[in-house]
BALOTI-307822 format. One line per 5 residues: number of its first residue (from 1); their letters; for each residue x, y, z of N, C-alpha, C. Coordinates in nm, 2 decimals. Layout:
<rs>
NUM = a = X:Y:Z:X:Y:Z:X:Y:Z ~ ...
</rs>
This chain:
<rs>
1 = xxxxx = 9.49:14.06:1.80:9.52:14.08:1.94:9.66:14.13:1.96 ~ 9.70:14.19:2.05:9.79:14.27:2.13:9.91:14.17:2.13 ~ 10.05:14.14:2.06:10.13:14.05:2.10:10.19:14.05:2.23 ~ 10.14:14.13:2.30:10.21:14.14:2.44:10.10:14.05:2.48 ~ 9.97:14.02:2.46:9.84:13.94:2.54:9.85:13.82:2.48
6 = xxxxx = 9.96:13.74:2.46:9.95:13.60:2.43:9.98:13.54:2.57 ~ 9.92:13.38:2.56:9.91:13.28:2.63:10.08:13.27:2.69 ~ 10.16:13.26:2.56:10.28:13.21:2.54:10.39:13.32:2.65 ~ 10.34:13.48:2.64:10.42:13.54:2.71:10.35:13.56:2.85 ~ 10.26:13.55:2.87:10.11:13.51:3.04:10.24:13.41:3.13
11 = xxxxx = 10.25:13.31:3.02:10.31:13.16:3.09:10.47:13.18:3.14 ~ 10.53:13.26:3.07:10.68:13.30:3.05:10.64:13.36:3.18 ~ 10.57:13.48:3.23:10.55:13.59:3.31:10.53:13.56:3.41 ~ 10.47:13.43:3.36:10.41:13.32:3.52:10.50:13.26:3.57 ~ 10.59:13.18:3.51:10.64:13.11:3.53:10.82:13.15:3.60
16 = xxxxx = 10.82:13.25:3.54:10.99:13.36:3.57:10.93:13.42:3.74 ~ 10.82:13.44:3.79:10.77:13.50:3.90:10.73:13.39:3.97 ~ 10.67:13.27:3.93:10.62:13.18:4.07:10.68:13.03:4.04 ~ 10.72:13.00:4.14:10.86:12.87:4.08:10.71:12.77:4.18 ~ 10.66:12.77:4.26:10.55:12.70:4.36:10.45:12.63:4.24
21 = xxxxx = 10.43:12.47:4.21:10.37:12.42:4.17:10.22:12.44:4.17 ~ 10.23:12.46:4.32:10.07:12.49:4.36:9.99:12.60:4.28 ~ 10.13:12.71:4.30:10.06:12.81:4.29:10.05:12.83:4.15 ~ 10.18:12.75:4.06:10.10:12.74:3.91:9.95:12.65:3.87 ~ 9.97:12.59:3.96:9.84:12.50:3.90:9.72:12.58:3.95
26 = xxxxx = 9.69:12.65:4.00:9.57:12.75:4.06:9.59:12.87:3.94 ~ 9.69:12.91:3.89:9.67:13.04:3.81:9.60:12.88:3.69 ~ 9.66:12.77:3.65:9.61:12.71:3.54:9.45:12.70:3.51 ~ 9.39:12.68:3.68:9.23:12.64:3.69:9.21:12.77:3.70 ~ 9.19:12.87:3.72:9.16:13.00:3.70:9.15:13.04:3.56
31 = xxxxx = 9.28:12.99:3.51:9.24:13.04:3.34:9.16:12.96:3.30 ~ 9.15:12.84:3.35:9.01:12.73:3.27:8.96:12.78:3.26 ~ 8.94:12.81:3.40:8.72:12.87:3.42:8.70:13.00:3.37 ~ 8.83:13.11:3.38:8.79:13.22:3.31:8.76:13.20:3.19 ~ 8.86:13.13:3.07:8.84:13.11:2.98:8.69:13.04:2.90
36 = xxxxx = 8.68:12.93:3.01:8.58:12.86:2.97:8.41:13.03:2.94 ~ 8.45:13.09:3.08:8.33:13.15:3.06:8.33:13.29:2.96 ~ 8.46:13.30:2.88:8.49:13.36:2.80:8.39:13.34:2.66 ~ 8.40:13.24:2.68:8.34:13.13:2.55:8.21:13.20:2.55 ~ 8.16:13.14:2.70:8.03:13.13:2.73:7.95:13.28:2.72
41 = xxxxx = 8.04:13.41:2.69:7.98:13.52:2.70:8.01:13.58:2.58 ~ 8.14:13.54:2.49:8.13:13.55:2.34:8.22:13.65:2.36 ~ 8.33:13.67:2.48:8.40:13.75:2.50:8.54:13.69:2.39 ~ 8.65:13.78:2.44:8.78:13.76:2.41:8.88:13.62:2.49 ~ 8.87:13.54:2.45:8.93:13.44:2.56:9.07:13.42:2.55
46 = xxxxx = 9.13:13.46:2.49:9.33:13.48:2.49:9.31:13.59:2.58 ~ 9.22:13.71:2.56:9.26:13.78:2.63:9.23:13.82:2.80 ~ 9.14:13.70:2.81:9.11:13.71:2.94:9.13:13.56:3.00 ~ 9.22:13.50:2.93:9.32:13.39:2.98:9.41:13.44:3.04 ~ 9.48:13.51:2.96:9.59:13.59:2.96:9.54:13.66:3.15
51 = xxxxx = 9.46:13.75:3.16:9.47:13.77:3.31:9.47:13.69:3.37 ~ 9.36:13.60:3.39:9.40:13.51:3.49:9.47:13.44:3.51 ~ 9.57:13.37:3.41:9.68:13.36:3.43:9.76:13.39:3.51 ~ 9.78:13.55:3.49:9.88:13.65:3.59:9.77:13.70:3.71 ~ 9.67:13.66:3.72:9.62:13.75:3.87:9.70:13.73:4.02
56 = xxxxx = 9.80:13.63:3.98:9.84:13.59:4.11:10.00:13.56:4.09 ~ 9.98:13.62:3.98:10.18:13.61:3.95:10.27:13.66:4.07 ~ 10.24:13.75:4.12:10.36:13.79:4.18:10.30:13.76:4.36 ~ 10.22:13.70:4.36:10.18:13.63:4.48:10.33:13.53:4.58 ~ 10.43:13.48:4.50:10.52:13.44:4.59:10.61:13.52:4.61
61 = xxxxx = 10.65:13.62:4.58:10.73:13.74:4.62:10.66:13.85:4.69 ~ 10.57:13.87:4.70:10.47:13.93:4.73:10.34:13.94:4.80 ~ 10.32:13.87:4.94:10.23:13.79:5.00:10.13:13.88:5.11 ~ 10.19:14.00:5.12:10.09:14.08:5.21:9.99:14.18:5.10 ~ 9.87:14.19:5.20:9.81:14.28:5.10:9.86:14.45:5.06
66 = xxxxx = 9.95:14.43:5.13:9.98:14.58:5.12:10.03:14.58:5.01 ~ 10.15:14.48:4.94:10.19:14.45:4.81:10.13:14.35:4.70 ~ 10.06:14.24:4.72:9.94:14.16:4.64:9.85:14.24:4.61 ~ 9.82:14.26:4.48:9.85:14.24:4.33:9.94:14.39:4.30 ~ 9.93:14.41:4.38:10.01:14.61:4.39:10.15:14.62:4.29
71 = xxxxx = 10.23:14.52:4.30:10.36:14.51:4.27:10.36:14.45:4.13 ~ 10.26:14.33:4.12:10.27:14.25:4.02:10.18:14.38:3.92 ~ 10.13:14.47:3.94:10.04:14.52:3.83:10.16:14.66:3.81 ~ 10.24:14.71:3.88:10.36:14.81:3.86:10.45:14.71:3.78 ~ 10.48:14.60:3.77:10.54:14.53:3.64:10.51:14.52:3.54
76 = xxxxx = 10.34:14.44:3.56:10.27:14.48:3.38:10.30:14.61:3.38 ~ 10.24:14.71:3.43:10.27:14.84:3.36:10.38:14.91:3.32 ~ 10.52:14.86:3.38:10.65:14.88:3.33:10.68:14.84:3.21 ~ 10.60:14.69:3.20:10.61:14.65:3.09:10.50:14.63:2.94 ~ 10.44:14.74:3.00:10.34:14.81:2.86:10.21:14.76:2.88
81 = xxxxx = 10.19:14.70:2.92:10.04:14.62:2.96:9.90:14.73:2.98 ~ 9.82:14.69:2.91:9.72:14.79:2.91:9.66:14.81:3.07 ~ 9.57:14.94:3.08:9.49:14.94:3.21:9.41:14.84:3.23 ~ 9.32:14.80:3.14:9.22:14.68:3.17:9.27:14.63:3.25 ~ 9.41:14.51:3.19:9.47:14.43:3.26:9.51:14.47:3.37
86 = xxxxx = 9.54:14.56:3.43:9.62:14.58:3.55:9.49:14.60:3.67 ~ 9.36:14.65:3.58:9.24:14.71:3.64:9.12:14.56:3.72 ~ 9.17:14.46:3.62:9.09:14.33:3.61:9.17:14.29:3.72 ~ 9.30:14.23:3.70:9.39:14.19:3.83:9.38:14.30:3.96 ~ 9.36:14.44:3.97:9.36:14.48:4.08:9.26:14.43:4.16
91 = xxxxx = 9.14:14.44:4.10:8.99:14.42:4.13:8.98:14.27:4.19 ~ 9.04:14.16:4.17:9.00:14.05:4.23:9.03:14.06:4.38 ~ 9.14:14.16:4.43:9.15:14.15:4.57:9.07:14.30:4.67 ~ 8.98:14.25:4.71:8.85:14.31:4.78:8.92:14.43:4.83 ~ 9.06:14.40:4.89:9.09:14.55:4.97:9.19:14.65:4.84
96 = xxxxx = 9.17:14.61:4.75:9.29:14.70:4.66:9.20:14.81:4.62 ~ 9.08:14.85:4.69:9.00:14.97:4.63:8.96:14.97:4.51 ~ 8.95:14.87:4.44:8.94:14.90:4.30:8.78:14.79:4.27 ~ 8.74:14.88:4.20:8.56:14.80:4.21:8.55:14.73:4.10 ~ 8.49:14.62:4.11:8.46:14.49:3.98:8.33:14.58:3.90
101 = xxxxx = 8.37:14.67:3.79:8.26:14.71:3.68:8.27:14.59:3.54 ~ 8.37:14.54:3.48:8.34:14.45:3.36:8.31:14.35:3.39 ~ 8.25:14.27:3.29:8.23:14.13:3.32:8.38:14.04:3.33 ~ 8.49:14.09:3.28:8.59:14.06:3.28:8.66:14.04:3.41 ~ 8.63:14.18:3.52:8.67:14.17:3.68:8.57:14.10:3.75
106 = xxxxx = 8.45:14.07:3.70:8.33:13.99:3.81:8.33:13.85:3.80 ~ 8.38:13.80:3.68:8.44:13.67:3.63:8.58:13.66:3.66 ~ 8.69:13.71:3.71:8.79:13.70:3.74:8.77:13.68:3.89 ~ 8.67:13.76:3.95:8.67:13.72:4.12:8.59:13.61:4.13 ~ 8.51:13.56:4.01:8.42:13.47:4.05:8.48:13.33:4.07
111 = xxxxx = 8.59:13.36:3.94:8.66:13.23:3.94:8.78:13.16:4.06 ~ 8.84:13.30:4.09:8.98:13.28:4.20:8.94:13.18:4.30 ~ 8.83:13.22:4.36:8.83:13.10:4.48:8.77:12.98:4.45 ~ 8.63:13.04:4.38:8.63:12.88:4.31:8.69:12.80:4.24 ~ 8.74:12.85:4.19:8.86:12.72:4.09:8.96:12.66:4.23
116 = xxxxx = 9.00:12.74:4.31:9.06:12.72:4.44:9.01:12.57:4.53 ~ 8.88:12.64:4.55:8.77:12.56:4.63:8.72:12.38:4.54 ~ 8.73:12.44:4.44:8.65:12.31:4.36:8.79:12.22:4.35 ~ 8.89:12.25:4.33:9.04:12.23:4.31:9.03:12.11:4.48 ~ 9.07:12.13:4.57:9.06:12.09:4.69:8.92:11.98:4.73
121 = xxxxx = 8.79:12.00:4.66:8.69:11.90:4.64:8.73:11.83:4.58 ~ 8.80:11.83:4.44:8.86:11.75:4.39:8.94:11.62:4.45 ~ 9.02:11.63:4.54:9.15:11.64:4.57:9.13:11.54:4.68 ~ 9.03:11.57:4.70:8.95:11.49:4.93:8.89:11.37:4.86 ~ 8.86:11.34:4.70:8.75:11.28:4.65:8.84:11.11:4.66
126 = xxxxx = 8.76:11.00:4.65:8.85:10.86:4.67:8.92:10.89:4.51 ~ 8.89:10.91:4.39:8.89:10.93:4.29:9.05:11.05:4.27 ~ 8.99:11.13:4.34:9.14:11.26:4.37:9.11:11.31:4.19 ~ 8.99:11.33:4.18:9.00:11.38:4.01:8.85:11.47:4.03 ~ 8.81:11.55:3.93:8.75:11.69:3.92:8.64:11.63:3.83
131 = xxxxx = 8.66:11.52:3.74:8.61:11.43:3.63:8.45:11.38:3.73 ~ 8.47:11.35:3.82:8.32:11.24:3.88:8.31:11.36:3.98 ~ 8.33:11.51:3.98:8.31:11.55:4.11:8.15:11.63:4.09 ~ 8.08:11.64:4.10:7.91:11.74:4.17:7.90:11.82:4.23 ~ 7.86:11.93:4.15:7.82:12.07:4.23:7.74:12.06:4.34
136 = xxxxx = 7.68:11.93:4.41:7.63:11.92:4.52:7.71:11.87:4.61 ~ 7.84:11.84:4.62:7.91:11.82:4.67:8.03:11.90:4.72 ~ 8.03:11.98:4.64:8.09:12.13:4.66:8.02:12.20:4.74 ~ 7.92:12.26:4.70:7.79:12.27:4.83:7.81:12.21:4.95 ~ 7.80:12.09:4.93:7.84:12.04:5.08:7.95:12.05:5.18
141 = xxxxx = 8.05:12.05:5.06:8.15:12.07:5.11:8.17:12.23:5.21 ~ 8.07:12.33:5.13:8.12:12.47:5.15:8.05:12.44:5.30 ~ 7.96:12.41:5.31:7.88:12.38:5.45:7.97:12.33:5.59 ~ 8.06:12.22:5.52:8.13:12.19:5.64:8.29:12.32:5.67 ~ 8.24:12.36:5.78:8.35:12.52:5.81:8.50:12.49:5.83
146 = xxxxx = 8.51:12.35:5.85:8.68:12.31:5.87:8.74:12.30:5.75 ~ 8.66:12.24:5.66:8.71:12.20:5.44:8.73:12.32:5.42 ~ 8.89:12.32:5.38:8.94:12.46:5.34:8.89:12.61:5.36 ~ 8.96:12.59:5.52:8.89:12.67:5.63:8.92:12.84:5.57 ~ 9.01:12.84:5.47:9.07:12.96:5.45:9.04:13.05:5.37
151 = xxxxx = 8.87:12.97:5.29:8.80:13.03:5.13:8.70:13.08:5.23 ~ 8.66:13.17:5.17:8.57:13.27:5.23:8.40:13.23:5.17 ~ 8.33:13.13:5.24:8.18:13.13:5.16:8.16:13.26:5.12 ~ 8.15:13.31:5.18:8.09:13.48:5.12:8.14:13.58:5.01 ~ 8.27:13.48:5.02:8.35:13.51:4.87:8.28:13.46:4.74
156 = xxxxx = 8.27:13.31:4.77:8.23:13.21:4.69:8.08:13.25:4.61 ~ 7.99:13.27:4.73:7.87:13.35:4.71:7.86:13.46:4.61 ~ 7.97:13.58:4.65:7.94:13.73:4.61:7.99:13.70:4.46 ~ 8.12:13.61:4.43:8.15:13.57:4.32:8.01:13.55:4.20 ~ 7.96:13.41:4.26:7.83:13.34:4.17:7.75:13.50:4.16
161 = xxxxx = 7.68:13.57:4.23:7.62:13.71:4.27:7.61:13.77:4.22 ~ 7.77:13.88:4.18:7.86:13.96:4.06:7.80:13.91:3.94 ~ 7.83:13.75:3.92:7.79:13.70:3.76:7.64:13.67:3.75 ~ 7.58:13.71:3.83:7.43:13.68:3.81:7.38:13.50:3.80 ~ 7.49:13.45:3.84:7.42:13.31:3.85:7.38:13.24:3.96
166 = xxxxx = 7.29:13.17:3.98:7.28:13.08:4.10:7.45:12.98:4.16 ~ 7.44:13.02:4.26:7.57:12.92:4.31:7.59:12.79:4.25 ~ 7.53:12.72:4.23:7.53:12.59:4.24:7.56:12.55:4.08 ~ 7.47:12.65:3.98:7.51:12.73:3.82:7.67:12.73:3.80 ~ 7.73:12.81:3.86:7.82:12.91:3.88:7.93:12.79:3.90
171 = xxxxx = 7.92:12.69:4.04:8.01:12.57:4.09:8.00:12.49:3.94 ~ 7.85:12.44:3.91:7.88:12.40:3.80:7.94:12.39:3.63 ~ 7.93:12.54:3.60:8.01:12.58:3.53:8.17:12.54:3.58 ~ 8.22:12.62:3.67:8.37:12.59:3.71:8.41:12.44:3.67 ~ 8.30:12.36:3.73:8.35:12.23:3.74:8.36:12.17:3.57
176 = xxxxx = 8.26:12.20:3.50:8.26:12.19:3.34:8.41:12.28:3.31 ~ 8.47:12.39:3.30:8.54:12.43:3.22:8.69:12.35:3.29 ~ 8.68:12.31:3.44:8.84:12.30:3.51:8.85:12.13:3.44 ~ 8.72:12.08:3.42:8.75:11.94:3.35:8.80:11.91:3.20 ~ 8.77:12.02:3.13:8.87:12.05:3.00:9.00:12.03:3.02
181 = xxxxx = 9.03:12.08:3.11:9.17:12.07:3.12:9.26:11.97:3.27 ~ 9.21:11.90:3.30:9.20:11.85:3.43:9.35:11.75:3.38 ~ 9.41:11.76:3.33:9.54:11.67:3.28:9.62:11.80:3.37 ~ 9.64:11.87:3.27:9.75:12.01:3.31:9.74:12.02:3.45 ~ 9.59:12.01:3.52:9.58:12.06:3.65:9.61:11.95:3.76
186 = xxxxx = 9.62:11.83:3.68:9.68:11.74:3.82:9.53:11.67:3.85 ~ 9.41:11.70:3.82:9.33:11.64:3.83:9.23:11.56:3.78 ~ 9.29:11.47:3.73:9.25:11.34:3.68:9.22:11.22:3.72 ~ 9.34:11.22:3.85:9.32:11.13:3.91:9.35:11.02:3.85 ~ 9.20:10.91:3.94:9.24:10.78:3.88:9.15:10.75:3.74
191 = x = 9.08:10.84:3.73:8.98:10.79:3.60:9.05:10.85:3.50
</rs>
């Protein structure tokens, strides 16, 4: 693999650009779940850790859509980063023109808000851990319109859609790969 596509320089890149705890721990469950589904399709998983990692790197310097992901992908490219990458990160934001063709960009949108959304199910739970949480309960949650009034069901939807899985598939997977790592993510809670 590409020494520029390691985990180790994703994290440096992440971390030199977003000082916001939150917003690190969201790029962490994003790489779960990409990763996790990396596995699951027999793809490259450093290297499509490695994006989702950065899909939102430059997200605290950079918060309107006129500049999100615009700015942060004129950096990778300054700094040698292939098209894919810049192509995969453009593609997760609906208005950047750029269409989800690999499984790489349809799994990258699938995961943003869900890892987001399941992240916050988590969180509301007596438990506050990812470990006892049910894709039927995420469902439920998506149902009530005030719980994290700001994720787009239709996002959530077209994500599961893109990857050809049933929603509830799709939640559950997320929920399987963000619990791998549910220490890093703050979500362990009490169990």
């Amino acid at each position: 693999m590409d020494a520029l596509l390691t985990r180790d320089a994703a994290w440096a890149l992440l971390t030199e650009w977003t000082t916001s705890e939150g917003l690190r721990k969201h790029a962490l469950a994003v790489e779960a779940s990409v990763r996790g589904y990396a596995r699951k399709f027999g793809e490259d998983e450093e290297a499509w850790g490695f994006v989702a990692l950065l899909h939102d790197f430059d997200y605290e310097r950079y918060q309107t859509p006129a500049d999100h992901p615009f700015r942060g992908c004129e950096e990778l490219q300054r700094r040698g980063y292939p098209e894919w990458v810049t192509r995969a990160i453009l593609s997760h934001a609906d208005y950047s023109g750029v269409t989800r063709d690999s499984l790489l960009e349809k799994t990258l949108y699938a995961c943003d808000e869900m890892s987001g959304f399941v992240t916050a199910a988590s969180l509301v739970r007596p438990s506050k851990s990812v470990l006892d949480l049910e894709p039927a309960s995420v469902v439920k949650r998506m149902k009530d319109k005030a719980f994290a009034r700001n994720v787009s069901r239709d996002d959530l939807r077209r994500g599961a859609g893109e990857l050809g899985l049933p929603l509830e598939e799709h939640i559950a997977n997320v929920i399987a790969f963000m619990r791998e790592r549910a220490g890093a993510l703050g979500l362990r809670g009490t169990l």
